[in-house]
LUMVOLO-82354 format. One record per residue (C-alpha): residue number from 1; y, x, z. Coordinates in pm, whole numbers, plus 50000, padded with zeros to 5 digits. Example, Ala and Ser with C-alpha at 12.3 -4.5 7.8 and 13.67 -1.06 7.14 Angstrom:
<nodes>
[1 [49550 51230 50780]],
[2 [49894 51367 50714]],
</nodes>
This chain:
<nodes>
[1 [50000 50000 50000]],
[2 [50336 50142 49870]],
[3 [50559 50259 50206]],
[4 [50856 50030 50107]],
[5 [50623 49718 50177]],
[6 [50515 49792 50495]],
[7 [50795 49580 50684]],
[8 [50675 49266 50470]],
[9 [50330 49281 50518]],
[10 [50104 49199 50815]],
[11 [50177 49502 50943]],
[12 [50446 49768 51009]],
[13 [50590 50047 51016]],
[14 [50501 50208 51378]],
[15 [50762 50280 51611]],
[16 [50751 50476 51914]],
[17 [50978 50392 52229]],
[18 [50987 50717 52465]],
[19 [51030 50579 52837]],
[20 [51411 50613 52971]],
[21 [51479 50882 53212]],
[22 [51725 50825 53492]],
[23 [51955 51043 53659]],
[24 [51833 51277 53967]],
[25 [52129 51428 54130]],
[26 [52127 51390 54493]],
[27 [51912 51422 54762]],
[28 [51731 51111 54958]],
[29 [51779 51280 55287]],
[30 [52141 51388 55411]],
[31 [52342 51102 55172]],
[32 [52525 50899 55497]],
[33 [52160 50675 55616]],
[34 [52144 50569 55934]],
[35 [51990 50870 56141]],
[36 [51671 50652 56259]],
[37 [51593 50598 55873]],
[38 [51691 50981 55753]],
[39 [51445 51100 56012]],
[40 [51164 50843 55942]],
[41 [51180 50933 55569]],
[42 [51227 51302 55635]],
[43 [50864 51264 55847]],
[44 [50714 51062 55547]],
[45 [50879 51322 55262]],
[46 [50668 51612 55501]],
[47 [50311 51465 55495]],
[48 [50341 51349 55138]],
[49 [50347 51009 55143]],
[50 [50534 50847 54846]],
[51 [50859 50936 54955]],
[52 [51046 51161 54737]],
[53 [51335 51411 54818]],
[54 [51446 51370 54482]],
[55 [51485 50985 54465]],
[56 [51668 50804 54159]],
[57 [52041 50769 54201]],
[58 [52002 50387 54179]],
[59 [51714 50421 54460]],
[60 [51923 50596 54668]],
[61 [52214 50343 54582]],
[62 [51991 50092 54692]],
[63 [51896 50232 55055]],
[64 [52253 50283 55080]],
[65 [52429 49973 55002]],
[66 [52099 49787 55221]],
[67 [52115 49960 55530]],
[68 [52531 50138 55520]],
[69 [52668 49853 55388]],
[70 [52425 49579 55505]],
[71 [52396 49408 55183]],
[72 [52157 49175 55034]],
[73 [51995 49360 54682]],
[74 [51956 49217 54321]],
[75 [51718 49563 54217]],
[76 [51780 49484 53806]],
[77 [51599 49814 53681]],
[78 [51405 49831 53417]],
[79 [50985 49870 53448]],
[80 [50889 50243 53615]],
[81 [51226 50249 53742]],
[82 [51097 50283 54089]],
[83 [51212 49944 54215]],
[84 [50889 49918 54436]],
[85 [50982 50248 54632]],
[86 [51343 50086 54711]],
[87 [51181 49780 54910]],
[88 [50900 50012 55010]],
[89 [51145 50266 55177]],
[90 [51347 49973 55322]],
[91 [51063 49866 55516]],
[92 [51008 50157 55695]],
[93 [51389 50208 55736]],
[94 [51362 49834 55894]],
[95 [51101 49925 56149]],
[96 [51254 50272 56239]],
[97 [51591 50101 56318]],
[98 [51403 49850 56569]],
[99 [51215 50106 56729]],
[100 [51554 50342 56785]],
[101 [51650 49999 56982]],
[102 [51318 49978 57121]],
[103 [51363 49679 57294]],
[104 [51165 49443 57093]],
[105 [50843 49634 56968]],
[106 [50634 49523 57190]],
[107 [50696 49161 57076]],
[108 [50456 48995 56785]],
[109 [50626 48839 56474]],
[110 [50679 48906 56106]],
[111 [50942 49204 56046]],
[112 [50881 49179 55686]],
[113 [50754 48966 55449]],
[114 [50659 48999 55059]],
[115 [50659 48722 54825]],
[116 [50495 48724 54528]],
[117 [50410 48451 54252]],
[118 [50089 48514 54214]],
[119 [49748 48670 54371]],
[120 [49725 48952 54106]],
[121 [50065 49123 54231]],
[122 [49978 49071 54605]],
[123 [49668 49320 54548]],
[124 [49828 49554 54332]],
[125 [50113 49577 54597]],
[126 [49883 49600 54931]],
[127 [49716 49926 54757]],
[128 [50082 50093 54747]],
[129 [50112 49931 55140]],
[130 [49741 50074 55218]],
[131 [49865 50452 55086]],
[132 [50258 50442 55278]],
[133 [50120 50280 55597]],
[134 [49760 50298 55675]],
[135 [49525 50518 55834]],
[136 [49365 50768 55580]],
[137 [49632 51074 55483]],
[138 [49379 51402 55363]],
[139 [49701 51608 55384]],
[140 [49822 51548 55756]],
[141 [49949 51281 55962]],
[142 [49863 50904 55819]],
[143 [50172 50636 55784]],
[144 [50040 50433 56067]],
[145 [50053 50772 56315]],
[146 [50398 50832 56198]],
[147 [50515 50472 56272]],
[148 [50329 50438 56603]],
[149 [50492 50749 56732]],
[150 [50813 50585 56670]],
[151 [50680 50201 56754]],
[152 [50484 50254 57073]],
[153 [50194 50050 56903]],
[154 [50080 50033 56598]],
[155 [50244 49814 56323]],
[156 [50011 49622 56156]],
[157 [50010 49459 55777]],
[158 [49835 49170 55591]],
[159 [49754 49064 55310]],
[160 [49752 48675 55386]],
[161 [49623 48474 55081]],
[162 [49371 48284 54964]],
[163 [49173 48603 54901]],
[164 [49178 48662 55276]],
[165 [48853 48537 55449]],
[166 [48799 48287 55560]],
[167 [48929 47976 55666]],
[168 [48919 47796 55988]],
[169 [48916 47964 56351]],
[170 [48676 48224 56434]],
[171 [48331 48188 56372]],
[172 [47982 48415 56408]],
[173 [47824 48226 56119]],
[174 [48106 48272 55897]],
[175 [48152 48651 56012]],
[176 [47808 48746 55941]],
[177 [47771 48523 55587]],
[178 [48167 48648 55428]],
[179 [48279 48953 55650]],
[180 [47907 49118 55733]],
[181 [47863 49231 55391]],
[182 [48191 49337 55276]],
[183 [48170 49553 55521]],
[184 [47816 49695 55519]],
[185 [47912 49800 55182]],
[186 [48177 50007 55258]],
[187 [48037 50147 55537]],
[188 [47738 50271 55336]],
[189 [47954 50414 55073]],
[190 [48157 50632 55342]],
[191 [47851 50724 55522]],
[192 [47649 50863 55243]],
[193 [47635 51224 55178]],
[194 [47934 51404 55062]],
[195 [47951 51501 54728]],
[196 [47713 51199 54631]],
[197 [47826 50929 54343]],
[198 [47834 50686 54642]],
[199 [48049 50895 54827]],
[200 [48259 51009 54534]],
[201 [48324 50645 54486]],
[202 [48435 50584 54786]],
[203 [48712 50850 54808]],
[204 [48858 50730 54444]],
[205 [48865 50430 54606]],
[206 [49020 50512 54915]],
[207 [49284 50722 54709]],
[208 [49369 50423 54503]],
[209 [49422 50150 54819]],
[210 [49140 49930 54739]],
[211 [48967 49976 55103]],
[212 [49119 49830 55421]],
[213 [49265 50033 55605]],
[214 [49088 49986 55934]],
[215 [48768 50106 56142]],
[216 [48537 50030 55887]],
[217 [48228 50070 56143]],
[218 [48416 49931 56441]],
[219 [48506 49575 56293]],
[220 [48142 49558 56269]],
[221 [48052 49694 56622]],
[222 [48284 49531 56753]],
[223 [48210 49172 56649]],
[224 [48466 49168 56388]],
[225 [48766 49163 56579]],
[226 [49084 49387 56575]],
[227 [48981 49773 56677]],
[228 [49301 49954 56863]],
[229 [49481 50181 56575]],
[230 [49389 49909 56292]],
[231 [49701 49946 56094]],
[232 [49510 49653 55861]],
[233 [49440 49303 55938]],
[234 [49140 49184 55718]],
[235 [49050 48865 55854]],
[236 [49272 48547 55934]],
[237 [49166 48519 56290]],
[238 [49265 48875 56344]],
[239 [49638 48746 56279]],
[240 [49617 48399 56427]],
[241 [49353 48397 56697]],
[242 [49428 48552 57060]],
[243 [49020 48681 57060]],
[244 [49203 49071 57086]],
[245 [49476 49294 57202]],
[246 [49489 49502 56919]],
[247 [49562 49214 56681]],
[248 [49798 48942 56613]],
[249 [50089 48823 56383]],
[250 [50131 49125 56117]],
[251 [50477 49283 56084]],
[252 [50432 49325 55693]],
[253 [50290 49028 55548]],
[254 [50211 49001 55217]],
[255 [50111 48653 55028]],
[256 [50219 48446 54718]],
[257 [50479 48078 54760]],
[258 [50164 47876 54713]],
[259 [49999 48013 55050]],
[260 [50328 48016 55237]],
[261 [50366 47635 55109]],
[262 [50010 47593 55315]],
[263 [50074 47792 55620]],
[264 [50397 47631 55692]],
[265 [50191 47307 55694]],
[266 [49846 47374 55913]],
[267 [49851 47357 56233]],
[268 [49648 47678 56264]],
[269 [49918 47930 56134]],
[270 [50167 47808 56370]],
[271 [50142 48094 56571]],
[272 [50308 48313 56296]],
[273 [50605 48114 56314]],
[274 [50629 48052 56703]],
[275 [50597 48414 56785]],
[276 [50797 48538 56452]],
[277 [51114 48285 56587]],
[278 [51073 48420 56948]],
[279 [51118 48777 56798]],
[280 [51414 48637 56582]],
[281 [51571 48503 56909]],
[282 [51656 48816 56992]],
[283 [52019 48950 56916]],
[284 [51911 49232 56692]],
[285 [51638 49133 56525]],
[286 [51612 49065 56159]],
[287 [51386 48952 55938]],
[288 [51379 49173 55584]],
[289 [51183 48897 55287]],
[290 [51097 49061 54953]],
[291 [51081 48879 54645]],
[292 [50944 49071 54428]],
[293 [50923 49004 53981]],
[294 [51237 48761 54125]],
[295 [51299 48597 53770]],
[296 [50955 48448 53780]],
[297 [51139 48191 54022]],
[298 [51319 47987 53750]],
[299 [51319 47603 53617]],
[300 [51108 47368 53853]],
[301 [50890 47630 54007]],
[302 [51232 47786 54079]],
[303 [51366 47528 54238]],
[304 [51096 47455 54421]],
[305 [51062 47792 54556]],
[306 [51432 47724 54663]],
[307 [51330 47471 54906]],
[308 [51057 47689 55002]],
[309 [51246 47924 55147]],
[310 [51530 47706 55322]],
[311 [51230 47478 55499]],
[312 [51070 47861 55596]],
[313 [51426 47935 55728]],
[314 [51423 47651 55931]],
[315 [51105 47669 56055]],
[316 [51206 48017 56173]],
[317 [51531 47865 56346]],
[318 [51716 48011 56061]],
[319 [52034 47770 55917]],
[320 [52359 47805 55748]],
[321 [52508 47933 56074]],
[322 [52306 48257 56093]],
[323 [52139 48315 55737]],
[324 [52258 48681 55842]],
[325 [51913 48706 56019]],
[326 [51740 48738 55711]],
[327 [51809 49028 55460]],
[328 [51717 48948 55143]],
[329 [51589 49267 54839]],
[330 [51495 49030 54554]],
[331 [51384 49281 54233]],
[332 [51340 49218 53817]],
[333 [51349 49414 53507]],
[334 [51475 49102 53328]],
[335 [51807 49093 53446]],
[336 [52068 49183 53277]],
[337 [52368 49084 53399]],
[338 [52450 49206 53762]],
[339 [52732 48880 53809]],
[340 [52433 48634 53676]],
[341 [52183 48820 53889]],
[342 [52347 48784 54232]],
[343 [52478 48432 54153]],
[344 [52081 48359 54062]],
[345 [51956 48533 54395]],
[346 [52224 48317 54606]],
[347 [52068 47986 54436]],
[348 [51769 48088 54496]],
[349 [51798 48220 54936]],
[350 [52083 47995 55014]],
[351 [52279 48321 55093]],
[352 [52639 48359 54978]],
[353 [52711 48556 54650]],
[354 [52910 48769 54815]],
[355 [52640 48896 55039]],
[356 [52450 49047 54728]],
[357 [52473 49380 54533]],
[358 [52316 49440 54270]],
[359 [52159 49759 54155]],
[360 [52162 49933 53817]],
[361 [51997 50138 53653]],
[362 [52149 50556 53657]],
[363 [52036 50638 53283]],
[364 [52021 51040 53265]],
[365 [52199 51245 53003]],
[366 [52030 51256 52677]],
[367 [51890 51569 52579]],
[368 [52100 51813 52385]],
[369 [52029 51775 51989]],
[370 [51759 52034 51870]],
[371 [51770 52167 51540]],
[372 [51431 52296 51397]],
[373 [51080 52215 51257]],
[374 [50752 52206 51417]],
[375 [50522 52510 51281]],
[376 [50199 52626 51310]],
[377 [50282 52866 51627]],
[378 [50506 52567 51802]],
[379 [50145 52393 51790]],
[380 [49926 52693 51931]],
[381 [50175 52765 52185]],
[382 [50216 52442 52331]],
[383 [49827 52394 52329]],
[384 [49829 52643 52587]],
[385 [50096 52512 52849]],
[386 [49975 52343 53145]],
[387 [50008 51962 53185]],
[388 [50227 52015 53429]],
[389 [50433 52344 53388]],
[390 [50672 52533 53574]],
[391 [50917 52760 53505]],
[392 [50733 53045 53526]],
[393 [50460 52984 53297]],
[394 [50444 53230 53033]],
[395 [50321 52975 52769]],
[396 [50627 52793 52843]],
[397 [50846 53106 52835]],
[398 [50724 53228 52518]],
[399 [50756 52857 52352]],
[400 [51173 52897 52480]],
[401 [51190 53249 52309]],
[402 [50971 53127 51973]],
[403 [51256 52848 51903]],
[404 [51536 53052 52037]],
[405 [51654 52896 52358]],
[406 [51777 52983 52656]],
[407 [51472 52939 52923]],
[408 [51587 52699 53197]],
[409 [51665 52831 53577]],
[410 [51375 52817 53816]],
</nodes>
């Protein structure tokens, strides 16, 4: 087929859309935070766990305008823009500025809570949760000893959705016929020998968030309830039923508008909003919601979300007189105007426009303009460079002197 008909055919020309890059200039640490959340991040940056030194201007923008200027966020950049980390790092800003005050910890009650439209997104997002906050860390100190250091327990996270076994109170048939061997399974992949494919298996999945962070072997032992240290609730009786110490109403929970429509109705889950408004009672406390893939809520479902949230506002003692309890970080990569964006987010929480910022995305400088062909020894040097090079490599180095440039600094 002759070139020129390509765009009027079937099929087209290709086209290949390089990912943007956005601007790196600052530091995360040192940039004006509150000291409680510069020192929280600063212990989080050390043990490598998915908080970066070198953050995106707009994530930093973000932290900053959330927790120096107190603002509500509209996060409108685009898709591997890092949006996740700016919620992500909120929360543990949010929990490090209650424990400074350290008056409240003690108490049970939602501190944070993630919203999401559907199932698919809840489990995606409790494997980043599993990796910041849980238990495992093969490089030093876990999440969950980092927090409880500054928490005096340790803070605990959910994911609460229909996924979550099982319903109803607690009960040893259900236990051993839904938890039993969920468990068993797990247990016998991290107990067989290391280096096995069982074992091997295991590990990847550990490293990608897909097992709950908990005492695998110790739910079991101990009759399925709460073991102390769990940063992970598993089970809905470990959240709603008084059967342990070590458990109760998370302080991250993560579920979907179609669950919290249910919960705010059964009689069962009331004790997630009793002890959650008792917390709230108190002068300082706040509660941080995340709505995350935000433009999802539009049209009827929109509107109905709407509601959602003011009747989960009230239920939480929460009106038009002291909406500043709840801090809002609503985030999209379909937004595109920042005045639409935070007049959308105001419909949607009930929150005043003016209570809103949103963020945008810090587009790095384009590359200089090369000049030059690819040729045969462009091709067999770059063959040899490392995936990931640095400066020094002398692949890399001799590539810079082959085209005539000026190697960049280490």
């Amino acid at each position: 087929m002759d070139e020129s008909n390509l765009e009027d055919g079937i099929a087209i020309n290709p086209r290949v859309e390089a990912s943007p890059r956005y601007e790196q200039t600052r530091r995360l640490l040192g940039q004006g935070l509150p000291p409680e959340v510069d020192s929280i991040l600063r212990e989080f940056i050390n043990e490598g766990l998915d908080v970066f030194d070198t953050p995106y201007t707009h994530q930093l923008n973000g932290l900053v305008e959330f927790f120096v200027n107190r603002k509500d966020l509209v996060v409108m950049t685009g898709t591997g823009s890092g949006k996740t980390e700016i919620f992500l790092w909120s929360i543990l800003g949010h929990l490090a500025k209650e424990a400074s005050r350290g008056s409240t910890t003690a108490m049970r009650g939602i501190r944070t809570m993630l919203l999401y439209p559907m199932n698919a997104l809840v489990s995606d997002q409790l494997g980043r949760i599993r990796r910041l906050v849980g238990r495992t860390n093969q490089n030093g100190r876990s999440g969950s000893e980092i927090l409880s250091q500054h928490f005096e327990r340790t803070p605990q996270f959910m994911q609460y959705t229909s996924r979550a076994p099982y319903h109803g109170s607690y009960n040893q048939t259900k236990n051993e016929n839904r938890l039993r061997p969920i468990f068993e399974t797990w247990t016998n992949l991290q107990n067989a020998p290391v280096g096995s494919n069982e074992r091997n298996l295991f590990e990847q999945l550990q490293r990608k968030g897909r097992v709950p962070e908990k005492d695998l072997q110790g739910f079991i032992t101990a009759n399925y309830v709460t073991s102390q240290g769990d940063p992970e609730l598993f089970a809905r009786h470990e959240a709603r039923d008084a059967i342990s110490v070590d458990g109760g109403v998370p302080d991250i929970l993560v579920t979907n508008y179609a669950m919290l429509e249910f919960m705010l109705l059964r009689p069962i889950e009331d004790p997630f909003w009793e002890q959650t408004r008792n917390w709230l009672n108190e002068p300082e406390s706040e509660l941080l919601l995340v709505l995350d893939e935000a433009h999802l809520y539009r049209g009827a479902v929109g509107a109905e979300v709407a509601m959602l949230l003011r009747r989960f506002m009230l239920r939480l003692g929460i009106d038009n007189t002291n909406r500043e309890k709840v801090r809002f970080i609503l985030t999209s990569a379909s937004f595109s105007s920042p005045t639409a964006a935070c007049q959308f987010a105001s419909e949607l929480t009930g929150k005043p426009v003016s209570s809103f910022e949103a963020i945008q995305p810090t587009s790095a400088a384009q590359f200089p303009q090369l000049n030059g062909t690819v040729d045969d020894d462009d091709v067999r040097i770059l063959s040899q460079i490392e995936p990931v090079p640095s400066f020094s490599d002398v692949h890399l180095q001799s590539w810079f002197g082959h085209r005539g440039w000026n190697p960049p600094a280490a």
